[in-house]
PDB file of N, CA, C and O in Angstrom:
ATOM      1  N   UNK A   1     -10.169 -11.337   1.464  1.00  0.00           N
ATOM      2  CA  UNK A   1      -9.259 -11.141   2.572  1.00  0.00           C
ATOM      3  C   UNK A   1      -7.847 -10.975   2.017  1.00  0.00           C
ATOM      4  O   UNK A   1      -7.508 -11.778   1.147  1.00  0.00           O
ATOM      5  N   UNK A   2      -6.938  -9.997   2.423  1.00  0.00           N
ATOM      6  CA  UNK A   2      -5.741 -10.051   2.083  1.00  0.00           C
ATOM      7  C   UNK A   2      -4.874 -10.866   2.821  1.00  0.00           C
ATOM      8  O   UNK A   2      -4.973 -11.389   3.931  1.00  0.00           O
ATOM      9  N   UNK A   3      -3.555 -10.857   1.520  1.00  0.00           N
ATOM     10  CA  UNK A   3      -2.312 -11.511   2.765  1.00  0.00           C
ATOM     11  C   UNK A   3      -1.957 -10.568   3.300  1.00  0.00           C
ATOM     12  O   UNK A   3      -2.285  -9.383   3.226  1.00  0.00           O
ATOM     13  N   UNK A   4      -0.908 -11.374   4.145  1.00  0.00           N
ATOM     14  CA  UNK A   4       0.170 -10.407   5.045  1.00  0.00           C
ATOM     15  C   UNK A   4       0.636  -9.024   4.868  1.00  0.00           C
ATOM     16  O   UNK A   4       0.603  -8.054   5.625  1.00  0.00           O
ATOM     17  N   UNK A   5       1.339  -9.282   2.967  1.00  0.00           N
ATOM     18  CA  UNK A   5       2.211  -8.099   2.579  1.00  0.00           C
ATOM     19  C   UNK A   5       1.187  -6.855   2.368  1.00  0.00           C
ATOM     20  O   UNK A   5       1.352  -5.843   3.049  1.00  0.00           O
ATOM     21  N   UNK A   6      -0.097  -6.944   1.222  1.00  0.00           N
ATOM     22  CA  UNK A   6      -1.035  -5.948   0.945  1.00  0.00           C
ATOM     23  C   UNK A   6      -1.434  -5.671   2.226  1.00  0.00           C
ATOM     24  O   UNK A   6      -1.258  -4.463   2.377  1.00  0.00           O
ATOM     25  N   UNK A   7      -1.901  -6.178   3.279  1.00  0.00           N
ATOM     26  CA  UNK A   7      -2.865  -6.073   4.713  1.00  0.00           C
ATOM     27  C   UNK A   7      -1.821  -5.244   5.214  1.00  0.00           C
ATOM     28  O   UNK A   7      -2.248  -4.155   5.599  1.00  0.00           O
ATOM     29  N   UNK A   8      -0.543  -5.408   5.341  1.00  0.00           N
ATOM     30  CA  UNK A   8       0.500  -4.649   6.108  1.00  0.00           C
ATOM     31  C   UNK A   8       0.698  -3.497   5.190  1.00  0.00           C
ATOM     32  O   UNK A   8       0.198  -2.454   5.612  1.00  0.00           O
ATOM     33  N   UNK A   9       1.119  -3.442   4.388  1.00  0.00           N
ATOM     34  CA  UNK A   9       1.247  -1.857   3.182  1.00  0.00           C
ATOM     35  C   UNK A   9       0.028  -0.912   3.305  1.00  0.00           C
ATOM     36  O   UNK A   9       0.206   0.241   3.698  1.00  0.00           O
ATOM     37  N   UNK A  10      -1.161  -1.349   2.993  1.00  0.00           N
ATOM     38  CA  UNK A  10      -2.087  -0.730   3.417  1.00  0.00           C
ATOM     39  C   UNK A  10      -2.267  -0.187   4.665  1.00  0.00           C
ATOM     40  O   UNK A  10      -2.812   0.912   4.773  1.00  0.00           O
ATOM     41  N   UNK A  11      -1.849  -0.861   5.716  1.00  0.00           N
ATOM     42  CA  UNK A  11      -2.258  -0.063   7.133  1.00  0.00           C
ATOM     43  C   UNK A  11      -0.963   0.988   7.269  1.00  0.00           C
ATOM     44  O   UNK A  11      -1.099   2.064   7.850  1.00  0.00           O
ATOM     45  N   UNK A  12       0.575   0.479   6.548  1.00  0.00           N
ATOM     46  CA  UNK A  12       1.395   1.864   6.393  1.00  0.00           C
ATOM     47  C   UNK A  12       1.420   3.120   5.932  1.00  0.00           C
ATOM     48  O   UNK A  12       1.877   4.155   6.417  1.00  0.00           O
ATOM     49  N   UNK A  13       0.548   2.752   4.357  1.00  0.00           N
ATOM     50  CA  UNK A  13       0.467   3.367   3.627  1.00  0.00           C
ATOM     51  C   UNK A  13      -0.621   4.628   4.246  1.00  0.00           C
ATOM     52  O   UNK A  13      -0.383   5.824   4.415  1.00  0.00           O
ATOM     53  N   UNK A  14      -1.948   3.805   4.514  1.00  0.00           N
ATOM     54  CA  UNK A  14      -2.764   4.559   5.378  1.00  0.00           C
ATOM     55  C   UNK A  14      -2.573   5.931   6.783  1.00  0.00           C
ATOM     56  O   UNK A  14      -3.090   7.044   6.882  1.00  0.00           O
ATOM     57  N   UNK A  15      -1.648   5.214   7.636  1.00  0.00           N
ATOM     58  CA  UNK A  15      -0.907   5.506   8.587  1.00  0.00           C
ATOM     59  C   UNK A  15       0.122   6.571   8.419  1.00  0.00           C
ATOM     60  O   UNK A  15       0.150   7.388   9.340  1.00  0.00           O
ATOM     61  N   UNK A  16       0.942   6.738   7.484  1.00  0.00           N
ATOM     62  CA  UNK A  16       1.679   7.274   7.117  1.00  0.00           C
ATOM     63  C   UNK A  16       1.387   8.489   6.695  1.00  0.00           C
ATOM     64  O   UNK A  16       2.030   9.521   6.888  1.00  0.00           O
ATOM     65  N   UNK A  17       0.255   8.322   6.028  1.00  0.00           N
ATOM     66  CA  UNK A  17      -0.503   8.860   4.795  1.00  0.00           C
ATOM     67  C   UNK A  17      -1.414  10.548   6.036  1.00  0.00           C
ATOM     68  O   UNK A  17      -1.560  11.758   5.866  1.00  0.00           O
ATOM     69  N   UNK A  18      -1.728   9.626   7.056  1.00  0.00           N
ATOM     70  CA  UNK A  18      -2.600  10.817   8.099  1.00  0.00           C
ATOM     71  C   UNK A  18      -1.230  11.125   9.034  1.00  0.00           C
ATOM     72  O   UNK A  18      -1.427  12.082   9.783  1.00  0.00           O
ATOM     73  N   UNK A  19      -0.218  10.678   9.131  1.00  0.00           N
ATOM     74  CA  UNK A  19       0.816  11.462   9.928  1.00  0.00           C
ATOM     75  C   UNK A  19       1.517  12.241   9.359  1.00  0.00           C
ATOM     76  O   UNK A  19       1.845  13.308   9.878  1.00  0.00           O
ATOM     77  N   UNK A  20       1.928  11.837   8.065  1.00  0.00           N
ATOM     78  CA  UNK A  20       2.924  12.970   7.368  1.00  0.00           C
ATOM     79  C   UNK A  20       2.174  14.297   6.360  1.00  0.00           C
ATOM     80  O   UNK A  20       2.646  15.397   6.071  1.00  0.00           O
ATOM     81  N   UNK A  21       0.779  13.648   5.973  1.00  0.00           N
ATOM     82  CA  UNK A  21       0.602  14.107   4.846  1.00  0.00           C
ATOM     83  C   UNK A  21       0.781  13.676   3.762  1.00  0.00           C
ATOM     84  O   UNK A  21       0.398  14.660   3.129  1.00  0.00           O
ATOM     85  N   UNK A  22       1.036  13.042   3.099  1.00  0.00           N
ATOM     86  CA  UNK A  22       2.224  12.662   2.201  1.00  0.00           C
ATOM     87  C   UNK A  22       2.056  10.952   2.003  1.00  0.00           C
ATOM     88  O   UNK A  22       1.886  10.402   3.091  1.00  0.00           O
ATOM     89  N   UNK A  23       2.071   9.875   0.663  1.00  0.00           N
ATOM     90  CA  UNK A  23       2.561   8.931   0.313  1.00  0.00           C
ATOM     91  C   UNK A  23       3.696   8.532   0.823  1.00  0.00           C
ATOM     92  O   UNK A  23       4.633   9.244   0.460  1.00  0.00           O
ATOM     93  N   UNK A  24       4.023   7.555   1.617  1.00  0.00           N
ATOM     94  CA  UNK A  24       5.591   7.532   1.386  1.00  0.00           C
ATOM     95  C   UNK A  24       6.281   7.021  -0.110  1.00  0.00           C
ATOM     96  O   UNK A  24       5.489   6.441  -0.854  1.00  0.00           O
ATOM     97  N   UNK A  25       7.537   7.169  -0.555  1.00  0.00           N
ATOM     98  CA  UNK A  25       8.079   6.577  -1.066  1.00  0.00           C
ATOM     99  C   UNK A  25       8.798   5.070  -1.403  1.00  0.00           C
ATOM    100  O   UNK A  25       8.634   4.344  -0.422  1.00  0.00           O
ATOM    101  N   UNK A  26       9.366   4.544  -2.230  1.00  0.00           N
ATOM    102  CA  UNK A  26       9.599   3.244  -1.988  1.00  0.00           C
ATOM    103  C   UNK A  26      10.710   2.774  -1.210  1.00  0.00           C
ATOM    104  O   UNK A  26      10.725   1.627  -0.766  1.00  0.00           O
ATOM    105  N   UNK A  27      11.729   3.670  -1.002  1.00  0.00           N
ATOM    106  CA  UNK A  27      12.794   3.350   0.214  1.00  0.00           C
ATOM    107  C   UNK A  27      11.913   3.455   1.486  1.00  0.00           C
ATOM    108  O   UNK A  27      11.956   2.525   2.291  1.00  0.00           O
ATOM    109  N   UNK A  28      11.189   4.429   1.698  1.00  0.00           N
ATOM    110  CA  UNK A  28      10.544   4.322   2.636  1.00  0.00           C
ATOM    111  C   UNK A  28       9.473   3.497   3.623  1.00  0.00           C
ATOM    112  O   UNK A  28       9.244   3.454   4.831  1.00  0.00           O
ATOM    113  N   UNK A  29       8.817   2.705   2.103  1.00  0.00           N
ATOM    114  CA  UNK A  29       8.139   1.902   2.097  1.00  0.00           C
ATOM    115  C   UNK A  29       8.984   0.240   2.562  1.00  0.00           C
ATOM    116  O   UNK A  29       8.474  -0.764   3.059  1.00  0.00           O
ATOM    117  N   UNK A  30      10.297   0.487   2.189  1.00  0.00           N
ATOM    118  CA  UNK A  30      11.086  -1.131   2.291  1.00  0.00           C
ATOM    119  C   UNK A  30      11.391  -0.718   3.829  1.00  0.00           C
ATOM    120  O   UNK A  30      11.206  -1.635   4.629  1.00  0.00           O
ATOM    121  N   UNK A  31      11.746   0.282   4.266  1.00  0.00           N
ATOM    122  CA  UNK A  31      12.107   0.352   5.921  1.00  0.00           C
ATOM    123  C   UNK A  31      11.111  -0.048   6.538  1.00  0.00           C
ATOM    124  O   UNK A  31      11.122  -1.066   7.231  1.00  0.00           O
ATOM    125  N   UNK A  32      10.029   0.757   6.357  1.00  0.00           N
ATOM    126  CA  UNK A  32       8.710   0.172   7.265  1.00  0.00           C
ATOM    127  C   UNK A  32       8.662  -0.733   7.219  1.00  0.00           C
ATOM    128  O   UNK A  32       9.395  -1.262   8.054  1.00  0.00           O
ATOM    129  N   UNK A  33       7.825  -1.785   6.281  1.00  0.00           N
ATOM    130  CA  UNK A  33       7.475  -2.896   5.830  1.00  0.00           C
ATOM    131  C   UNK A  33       8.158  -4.249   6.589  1.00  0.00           C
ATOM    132  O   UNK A  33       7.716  -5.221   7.202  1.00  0.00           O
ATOM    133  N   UNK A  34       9.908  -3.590   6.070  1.00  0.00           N
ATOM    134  CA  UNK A  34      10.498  -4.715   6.064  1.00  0.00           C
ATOM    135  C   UNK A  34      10.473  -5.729   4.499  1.00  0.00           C
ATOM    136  O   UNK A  34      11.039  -6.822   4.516  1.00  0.00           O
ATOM    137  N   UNK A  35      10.225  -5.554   4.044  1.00  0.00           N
ATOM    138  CA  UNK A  35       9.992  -6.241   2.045  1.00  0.00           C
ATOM    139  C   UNK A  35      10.256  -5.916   1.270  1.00  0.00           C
ATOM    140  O   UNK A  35      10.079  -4.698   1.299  1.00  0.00           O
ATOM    141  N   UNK A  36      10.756  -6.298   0.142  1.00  0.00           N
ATOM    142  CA  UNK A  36      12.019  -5.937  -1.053  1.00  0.00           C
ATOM    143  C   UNK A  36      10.876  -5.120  -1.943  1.00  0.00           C
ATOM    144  O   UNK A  36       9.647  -5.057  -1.979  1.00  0.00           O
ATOM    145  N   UNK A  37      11.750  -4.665  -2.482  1.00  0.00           N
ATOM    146  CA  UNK A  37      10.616  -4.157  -3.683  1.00  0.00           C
ATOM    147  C   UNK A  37       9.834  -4.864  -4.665  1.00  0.00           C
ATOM    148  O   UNK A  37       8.765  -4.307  -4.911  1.00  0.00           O
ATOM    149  N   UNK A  38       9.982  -5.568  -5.082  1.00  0.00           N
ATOM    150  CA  UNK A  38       9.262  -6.746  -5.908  1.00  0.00           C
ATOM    151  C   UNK A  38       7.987  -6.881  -5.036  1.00  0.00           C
ATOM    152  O   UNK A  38       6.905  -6.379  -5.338  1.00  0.00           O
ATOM    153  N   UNK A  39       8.321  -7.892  -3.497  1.00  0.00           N
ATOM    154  CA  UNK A  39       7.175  -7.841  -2.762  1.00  0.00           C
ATOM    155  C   UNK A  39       6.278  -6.688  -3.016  1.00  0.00           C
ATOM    156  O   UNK A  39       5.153  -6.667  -3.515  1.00  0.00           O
ATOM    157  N   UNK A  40       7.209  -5.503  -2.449  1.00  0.00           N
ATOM    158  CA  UNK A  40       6.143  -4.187  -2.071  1.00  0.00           C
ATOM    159  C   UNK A  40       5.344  -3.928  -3.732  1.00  0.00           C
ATOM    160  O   UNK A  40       4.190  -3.516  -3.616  1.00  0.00           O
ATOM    161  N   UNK A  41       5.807  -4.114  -5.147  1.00  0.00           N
ATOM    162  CA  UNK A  41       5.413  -3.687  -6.020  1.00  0.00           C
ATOM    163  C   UNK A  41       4.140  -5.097  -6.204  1.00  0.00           C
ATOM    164  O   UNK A  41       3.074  -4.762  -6.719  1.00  0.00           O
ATOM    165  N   UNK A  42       4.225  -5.877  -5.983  1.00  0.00           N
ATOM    166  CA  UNK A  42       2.865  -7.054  -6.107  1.00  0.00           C
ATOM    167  C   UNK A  42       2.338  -7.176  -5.077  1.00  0.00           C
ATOM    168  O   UNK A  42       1.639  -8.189  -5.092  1.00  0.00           O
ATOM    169  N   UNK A  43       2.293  -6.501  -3.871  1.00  0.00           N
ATOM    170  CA  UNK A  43       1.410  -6.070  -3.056  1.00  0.00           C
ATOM    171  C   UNK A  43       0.798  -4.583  -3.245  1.00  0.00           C
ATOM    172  O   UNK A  43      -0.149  -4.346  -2.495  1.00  0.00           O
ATOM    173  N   UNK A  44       1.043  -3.922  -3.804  1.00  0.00           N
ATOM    174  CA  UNK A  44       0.625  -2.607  -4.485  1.00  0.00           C
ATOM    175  C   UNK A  44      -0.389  -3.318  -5.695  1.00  0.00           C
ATOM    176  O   UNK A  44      -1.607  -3.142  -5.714  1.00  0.00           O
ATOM    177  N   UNK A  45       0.278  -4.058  -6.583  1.00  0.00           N
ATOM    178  CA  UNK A  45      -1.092  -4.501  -7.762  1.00  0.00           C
ATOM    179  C   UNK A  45      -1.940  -5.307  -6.859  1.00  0.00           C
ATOM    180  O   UNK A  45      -3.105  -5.122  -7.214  1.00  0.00           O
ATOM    181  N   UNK A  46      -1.897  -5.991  -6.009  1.00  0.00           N
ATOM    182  CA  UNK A  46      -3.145  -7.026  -5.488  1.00  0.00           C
ATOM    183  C   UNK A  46      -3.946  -5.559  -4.706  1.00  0.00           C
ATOM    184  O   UNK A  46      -5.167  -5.535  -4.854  1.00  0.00           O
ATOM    185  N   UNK A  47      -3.450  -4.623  -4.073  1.00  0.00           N
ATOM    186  CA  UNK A  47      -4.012  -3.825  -3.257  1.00  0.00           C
ATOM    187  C   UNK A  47      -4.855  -3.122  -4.406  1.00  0.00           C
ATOM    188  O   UNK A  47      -6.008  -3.508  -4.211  1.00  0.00           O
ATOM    189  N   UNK A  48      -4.843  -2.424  -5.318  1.00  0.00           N
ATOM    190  CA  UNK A  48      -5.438  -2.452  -6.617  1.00  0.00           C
ATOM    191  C   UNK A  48      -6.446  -3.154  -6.950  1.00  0.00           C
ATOM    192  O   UNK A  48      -7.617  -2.785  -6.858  1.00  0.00           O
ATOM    193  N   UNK A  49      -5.865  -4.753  -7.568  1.00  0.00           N
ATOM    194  CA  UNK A  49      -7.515  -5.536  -7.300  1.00  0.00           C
ATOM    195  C   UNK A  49      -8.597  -5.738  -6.969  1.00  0.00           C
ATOM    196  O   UNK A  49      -9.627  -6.148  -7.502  1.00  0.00           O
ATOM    197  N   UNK A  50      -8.182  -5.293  -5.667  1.00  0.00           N
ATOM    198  CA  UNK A  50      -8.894  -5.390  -4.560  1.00  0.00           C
ATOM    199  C   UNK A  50      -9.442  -4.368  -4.511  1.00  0.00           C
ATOM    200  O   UNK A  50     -10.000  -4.392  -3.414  1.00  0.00           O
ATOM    201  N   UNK A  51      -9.740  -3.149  -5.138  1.00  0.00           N
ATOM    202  CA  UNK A  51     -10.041  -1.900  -5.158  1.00  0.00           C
ATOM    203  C   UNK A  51      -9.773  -1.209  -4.015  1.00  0.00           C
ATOM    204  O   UNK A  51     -10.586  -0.392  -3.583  1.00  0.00           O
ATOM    205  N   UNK A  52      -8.040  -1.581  -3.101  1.00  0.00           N
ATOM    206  CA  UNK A  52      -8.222  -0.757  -2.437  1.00  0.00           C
ATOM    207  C   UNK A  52      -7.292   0.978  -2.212  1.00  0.00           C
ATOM    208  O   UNK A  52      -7.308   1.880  -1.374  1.00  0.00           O
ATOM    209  N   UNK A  53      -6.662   0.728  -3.346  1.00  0.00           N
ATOM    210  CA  UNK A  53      -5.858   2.074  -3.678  1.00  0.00           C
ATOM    211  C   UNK A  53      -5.766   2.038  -5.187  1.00  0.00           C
ATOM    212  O   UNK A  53      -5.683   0.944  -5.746  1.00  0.00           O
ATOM    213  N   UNK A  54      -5.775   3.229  -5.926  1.00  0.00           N
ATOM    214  CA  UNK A  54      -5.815   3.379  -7.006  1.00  0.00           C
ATOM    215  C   UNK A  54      -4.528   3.773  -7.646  1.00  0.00           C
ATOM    216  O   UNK A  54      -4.281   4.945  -7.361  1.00  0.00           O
ATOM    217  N   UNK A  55      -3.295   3.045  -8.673  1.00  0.00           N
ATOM    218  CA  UNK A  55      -2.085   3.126  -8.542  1.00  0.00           C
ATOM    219  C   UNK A  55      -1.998   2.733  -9.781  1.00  0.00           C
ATOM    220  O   UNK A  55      -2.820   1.847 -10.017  1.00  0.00           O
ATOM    221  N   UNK A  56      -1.051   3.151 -11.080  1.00  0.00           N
ATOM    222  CA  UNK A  56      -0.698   2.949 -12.212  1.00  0.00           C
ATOM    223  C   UNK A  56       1.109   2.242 -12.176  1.00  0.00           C
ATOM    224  O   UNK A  56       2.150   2.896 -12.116  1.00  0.00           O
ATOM    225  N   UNK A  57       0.951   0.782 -12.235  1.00  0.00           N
ATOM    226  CA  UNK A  57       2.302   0.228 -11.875  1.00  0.00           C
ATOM    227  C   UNK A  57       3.208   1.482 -12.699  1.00  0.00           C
ATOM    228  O   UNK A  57       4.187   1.886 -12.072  1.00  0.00           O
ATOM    229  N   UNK A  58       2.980   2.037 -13.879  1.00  0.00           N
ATOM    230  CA  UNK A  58       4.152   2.533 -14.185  1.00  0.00           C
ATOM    231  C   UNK A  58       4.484   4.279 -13.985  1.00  0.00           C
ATOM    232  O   UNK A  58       5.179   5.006 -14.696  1.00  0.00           O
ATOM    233  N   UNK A  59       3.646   4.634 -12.650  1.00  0.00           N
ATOM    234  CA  UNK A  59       4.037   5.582 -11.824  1.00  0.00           C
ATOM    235  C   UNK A  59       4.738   5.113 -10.703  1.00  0.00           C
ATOM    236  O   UNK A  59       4.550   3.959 -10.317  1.00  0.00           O
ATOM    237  N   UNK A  60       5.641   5.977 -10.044  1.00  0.00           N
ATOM    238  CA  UNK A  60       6.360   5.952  -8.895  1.00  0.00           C
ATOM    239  C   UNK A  60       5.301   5.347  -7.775  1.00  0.00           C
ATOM    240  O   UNK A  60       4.116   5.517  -8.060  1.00  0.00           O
ATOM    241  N   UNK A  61       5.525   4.814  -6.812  1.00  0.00           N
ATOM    242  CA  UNK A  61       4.949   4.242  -5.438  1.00  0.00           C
ATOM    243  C   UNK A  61       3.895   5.369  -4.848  1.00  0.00           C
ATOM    244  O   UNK A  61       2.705   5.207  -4.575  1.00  0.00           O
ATOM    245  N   UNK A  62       4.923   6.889  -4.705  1.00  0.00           N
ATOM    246  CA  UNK A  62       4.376   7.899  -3.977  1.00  0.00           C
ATOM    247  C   UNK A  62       2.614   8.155  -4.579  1.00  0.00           C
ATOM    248  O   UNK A  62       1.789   8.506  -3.736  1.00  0.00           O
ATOM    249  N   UNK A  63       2.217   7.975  -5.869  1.00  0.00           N
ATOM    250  CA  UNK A  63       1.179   8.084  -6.726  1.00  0.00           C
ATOM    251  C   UNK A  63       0.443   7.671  -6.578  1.00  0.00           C
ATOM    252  O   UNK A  63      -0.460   7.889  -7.386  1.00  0.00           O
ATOM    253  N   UNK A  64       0.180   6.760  -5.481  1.00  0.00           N
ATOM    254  CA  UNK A  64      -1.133   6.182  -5.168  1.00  0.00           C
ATOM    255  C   UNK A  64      -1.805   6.736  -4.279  1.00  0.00           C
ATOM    256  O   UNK A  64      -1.321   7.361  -3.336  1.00  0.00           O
ATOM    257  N   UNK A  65      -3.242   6.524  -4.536  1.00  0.00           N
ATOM    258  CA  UNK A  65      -4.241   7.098  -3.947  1.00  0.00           C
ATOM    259  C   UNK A  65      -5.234   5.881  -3.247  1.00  0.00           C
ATOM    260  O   UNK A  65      -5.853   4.920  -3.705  1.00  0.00           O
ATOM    261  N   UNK A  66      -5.038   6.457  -1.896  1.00  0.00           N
ATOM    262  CA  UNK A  66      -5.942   5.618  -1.143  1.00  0.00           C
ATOM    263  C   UNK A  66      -7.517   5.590  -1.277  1.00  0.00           C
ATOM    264  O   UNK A  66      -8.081   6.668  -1.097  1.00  0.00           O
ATOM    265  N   UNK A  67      -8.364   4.386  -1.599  1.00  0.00           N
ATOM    266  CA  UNK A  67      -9.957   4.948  -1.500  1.00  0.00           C
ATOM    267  C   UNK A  67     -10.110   3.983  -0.034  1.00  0.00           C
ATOM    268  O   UNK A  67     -10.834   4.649   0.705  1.00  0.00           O
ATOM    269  N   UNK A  68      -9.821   3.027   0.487  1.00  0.00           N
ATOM    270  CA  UNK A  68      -9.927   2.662   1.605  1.00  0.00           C
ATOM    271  C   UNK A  68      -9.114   2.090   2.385  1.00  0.00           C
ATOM    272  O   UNK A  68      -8.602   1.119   1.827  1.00  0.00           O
ATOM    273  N   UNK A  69      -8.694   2.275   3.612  1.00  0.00           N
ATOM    274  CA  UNK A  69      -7.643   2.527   3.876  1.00  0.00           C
ATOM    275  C   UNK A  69      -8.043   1.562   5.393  1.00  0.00           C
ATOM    276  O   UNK A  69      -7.629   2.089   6.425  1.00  0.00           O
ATOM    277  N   UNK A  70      -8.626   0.534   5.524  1.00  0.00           N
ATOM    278  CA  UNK A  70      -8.883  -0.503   6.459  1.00  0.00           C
ATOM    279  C   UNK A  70      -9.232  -1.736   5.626  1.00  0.00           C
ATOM    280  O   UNK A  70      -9.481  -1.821   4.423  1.00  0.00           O
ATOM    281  N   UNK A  71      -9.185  -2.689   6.599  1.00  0.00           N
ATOM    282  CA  UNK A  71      -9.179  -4.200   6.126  1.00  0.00           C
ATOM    283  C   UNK A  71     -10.831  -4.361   6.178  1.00  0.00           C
ATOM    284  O   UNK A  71     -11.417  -3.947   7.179  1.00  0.00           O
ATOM    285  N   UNK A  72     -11.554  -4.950   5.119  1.00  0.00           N
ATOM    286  CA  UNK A  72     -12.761  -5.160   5.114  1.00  0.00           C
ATOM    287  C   UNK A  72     -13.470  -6.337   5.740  1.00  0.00           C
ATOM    288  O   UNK A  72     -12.985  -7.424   5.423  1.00  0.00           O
ATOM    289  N   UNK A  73     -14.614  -6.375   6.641  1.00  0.00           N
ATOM    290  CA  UNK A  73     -14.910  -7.399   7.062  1.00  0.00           C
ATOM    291  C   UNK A  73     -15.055  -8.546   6.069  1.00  0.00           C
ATOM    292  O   UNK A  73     -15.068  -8.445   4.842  1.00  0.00           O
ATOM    293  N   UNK A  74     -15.179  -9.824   6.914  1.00  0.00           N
ATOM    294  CA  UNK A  74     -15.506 -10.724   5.432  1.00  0.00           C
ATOM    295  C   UNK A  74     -17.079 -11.384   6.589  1.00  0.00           C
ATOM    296  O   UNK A  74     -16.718 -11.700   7.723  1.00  0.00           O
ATOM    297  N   UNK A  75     -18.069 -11.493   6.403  1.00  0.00           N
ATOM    298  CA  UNK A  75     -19.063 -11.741   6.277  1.00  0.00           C
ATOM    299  C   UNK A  75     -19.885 -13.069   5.806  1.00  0.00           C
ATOM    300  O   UNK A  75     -21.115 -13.049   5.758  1.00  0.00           O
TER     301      UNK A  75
END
């Protein structure tokens, strides 16, 4: 189960992702959110972990690739 910050980035990221076309960026990402960058960058590696976007910390934000893009049941 995620926290707050990954559970919330993910449904932006997702969201964003089928309205614009497009990743957002990381200014973009701190407006939505609401969370500094630090947050948003260790909610990006736990979202990772978690296998749920595929992201190389030392690419830009926009570089990630979603493989699932909802919160998984827990069972």
């Amino acid at each position: 189960m995620l926290d707050d910050t990954p559970r919330k980035l993910l449904r932006v990221i997702a969201q964003f992702r089928y309205h614009f076309r497009r990743m957002p960026n990381l200014p973009e990402l701190r407006r939505l959110s609401g969370r500094r960058p630090a947050e948003i960058n260790k909610g990006f590696k736990i979202l990772v972990a978690e296998n749920y976007i595929t992201w190389s910390p030392s690419q830009p934000i926009e570089t990630a690739v979603i493989i699932e893009g909802w919160k998984r049941c827990s069972v």
